[in-house]
N, C-alpha and C positions, 0 to 999 in steps of 0.2 A: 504493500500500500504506500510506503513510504518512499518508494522510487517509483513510482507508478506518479506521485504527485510531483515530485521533482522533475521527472521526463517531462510532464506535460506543463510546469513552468520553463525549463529551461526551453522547450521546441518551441512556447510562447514567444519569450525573448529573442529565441533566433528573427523565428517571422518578425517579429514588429523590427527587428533589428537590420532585416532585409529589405523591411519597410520602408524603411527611412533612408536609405541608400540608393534605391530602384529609382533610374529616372526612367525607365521604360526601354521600347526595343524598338518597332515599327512605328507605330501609333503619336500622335502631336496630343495637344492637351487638347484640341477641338473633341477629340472622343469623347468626352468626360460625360458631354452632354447627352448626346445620341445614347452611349453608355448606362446613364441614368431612368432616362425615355425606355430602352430596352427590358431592362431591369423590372422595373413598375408594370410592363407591359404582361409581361411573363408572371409573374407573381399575383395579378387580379386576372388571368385570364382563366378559361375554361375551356380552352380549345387545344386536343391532344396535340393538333399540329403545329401549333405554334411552340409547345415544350418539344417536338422533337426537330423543329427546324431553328431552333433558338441553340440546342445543343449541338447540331449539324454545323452551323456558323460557327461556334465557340472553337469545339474541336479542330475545322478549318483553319482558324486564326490561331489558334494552337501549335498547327504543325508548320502553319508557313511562318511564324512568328521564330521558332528554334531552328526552323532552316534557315532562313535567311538570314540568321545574327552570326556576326562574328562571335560574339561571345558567349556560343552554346556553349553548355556547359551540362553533363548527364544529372548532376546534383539537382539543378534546378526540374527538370521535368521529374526527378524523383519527389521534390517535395509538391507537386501539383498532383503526380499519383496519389500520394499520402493524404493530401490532401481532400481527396475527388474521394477515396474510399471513407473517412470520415465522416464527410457530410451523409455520405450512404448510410454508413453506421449508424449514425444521430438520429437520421430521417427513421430508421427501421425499428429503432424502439420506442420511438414517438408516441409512431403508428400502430405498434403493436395492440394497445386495448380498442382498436375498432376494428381490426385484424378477428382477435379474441372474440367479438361481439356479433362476426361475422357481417358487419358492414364491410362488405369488400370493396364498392364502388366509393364512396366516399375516403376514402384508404388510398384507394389506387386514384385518386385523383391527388391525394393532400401528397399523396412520394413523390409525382409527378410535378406537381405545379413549383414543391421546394425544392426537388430535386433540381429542375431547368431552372428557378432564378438563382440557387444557391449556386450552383458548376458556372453558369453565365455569369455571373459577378466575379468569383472567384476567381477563374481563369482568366478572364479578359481584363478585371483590372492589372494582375500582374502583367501580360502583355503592357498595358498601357503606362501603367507605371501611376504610383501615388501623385509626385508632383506633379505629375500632367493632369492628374484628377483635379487637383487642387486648383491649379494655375485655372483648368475650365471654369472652375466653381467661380472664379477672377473676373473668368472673361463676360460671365454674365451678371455681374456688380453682386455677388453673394457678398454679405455680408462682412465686413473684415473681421468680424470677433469667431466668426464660424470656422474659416478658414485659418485661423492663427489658435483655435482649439483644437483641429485636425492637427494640425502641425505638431503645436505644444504635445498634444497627447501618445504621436506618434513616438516623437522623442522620449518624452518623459515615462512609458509603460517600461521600456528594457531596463530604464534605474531602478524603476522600485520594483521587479520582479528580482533583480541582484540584489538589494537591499532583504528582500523577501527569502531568497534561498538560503543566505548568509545569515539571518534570524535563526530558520529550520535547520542548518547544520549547527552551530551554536547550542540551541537544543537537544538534539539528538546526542551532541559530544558528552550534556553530560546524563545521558542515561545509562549508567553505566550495567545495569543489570537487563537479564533476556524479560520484558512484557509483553503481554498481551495488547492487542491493535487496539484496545478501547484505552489501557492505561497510555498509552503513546499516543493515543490521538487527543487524551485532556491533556497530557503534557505539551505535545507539539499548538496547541490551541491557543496557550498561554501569551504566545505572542501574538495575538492578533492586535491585544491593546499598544505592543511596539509598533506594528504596521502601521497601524492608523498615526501612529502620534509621529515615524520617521517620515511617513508617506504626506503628512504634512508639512514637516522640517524642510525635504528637500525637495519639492512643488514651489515653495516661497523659494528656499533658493534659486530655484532652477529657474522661476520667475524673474526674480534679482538679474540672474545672468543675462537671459535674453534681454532683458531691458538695457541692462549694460551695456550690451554691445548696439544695443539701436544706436541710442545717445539722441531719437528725433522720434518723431511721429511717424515715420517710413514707413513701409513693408517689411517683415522680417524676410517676405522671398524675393529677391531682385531674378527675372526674370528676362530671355532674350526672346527677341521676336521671333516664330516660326510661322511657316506655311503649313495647310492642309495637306499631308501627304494620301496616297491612292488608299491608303487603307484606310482614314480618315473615312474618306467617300464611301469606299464601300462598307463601312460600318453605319452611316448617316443614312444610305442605299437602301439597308438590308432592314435599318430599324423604320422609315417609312411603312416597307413590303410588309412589315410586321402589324404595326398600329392598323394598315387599311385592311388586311388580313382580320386582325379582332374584331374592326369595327363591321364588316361585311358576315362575319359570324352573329354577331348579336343581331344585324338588322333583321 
């Protein structure tokens, strides 16, 4: 249990870690939009073919996305497997007590509808990249405080999950005799009251800093001008095909 919670903060920290580093592959920040539009699309819709032509895209962009980059790399499509089967996982025991209930069809519609926005957000934003998400979020005058708590939070989750492991081993060093998972888990528990009160200490700081280094009223992201690249289009293309797709389903 106790490396079981560890794995799954430290894979945390990687991701948000990779996060914050990704500026993308193919894709301009113009995606972000279409991206969004797609997303919402998928996720209120009711139409089989729109969850299997929305996964049909994703996977596309997928594979021309690691072909075409210089800096494939196997690790990266290993964490979108890991990833992809996850969501599957979560979806599946959701689902289970209308499974149990033998609502089949409400079931196979709820794997379906999360399954196609959850892999379509997933995959595609890593294609696109965070700051190109962002920067979109920019180009349509979202709010500055939105976009600068994307940011702040992206950053600030890989500290206090390090902050967070280093509590948990701390603990555990000094358990010095063999318990049982319920006595290890009041023990390991104890710090939760340090979390909250470190996870406040270094927020303020971490606030401190980025203020620091403004020294103005700026933008914390300076940003260069780009064009819409072809995949750009055809994601704006494909998420159209989609929307008049739903709305010709409902008419």
């Amino acid at each position: 249990m106790k490396q079981l919670s560890q794995k799954y903060l430290e894979y945390l920290r990687e991701a948000f870690t990779y996060l914050s580093s990704d500026k993308g592959r193919i894709f301009s920040p113009y995606s972000s939009i279409p991206l969004i539009i797609l997303v919402f699309t998928i996720s209120i819709s009711h139409n089989v073919t729109t969850y299997v032509l929305g996964i049909t895209f994703t996977i596309c962009m997928l594979i021309t996305a690691y072909s075409s980059s210089k800096n494939y790399n196997r690790v990266d499509m290993a964490s979108v497997v890991k990833s992809s089967l996850m969501i599957v996982l979560i979806v599946f025991i959701i689902s289970m007590p209308l499974i149990f209930l033998r609502k089949f069809e409400p079931a196979y519609m709820f794997i379906t509808r999360v399954l196609a926005a959850s892999l379509t957000f997933m995959i595609l934003s890593q294609i696109i990249g965070w700051w190109n998400i962002i920067r979109g979020l920019e180009l349509i005058k979202t709010p500055r405080i939105v976009t600068e708590m994307i940011y702040q939070t992206i950053k600030f989750i890989p500290l206090f999950i390090t902050e967070t492991l280093k509590l948990i081993a701390a603990r555990e060093a000094r358990i010095l005799c063999r318990k049982n998972i319920s006595s290890i888990w009041r023990a390991l528990s104890s710090i939760v009251g340090d979390i909250i009160i470190k996870s406040y200490y270094r927020s303020t700081m971490f606030n401190m800093a980025l203020n620091a280094r403004t020294l103005s009223n700026k933008r914390i992201m300076i940003w260069k001008r780009v064009k819409p690249t072809l995949y750009d289009i055809s994601l704006i293309i494909f998420t159209a095909l989609i929307l008049l797709l739903e709305v010709a389903a409902r008419i």
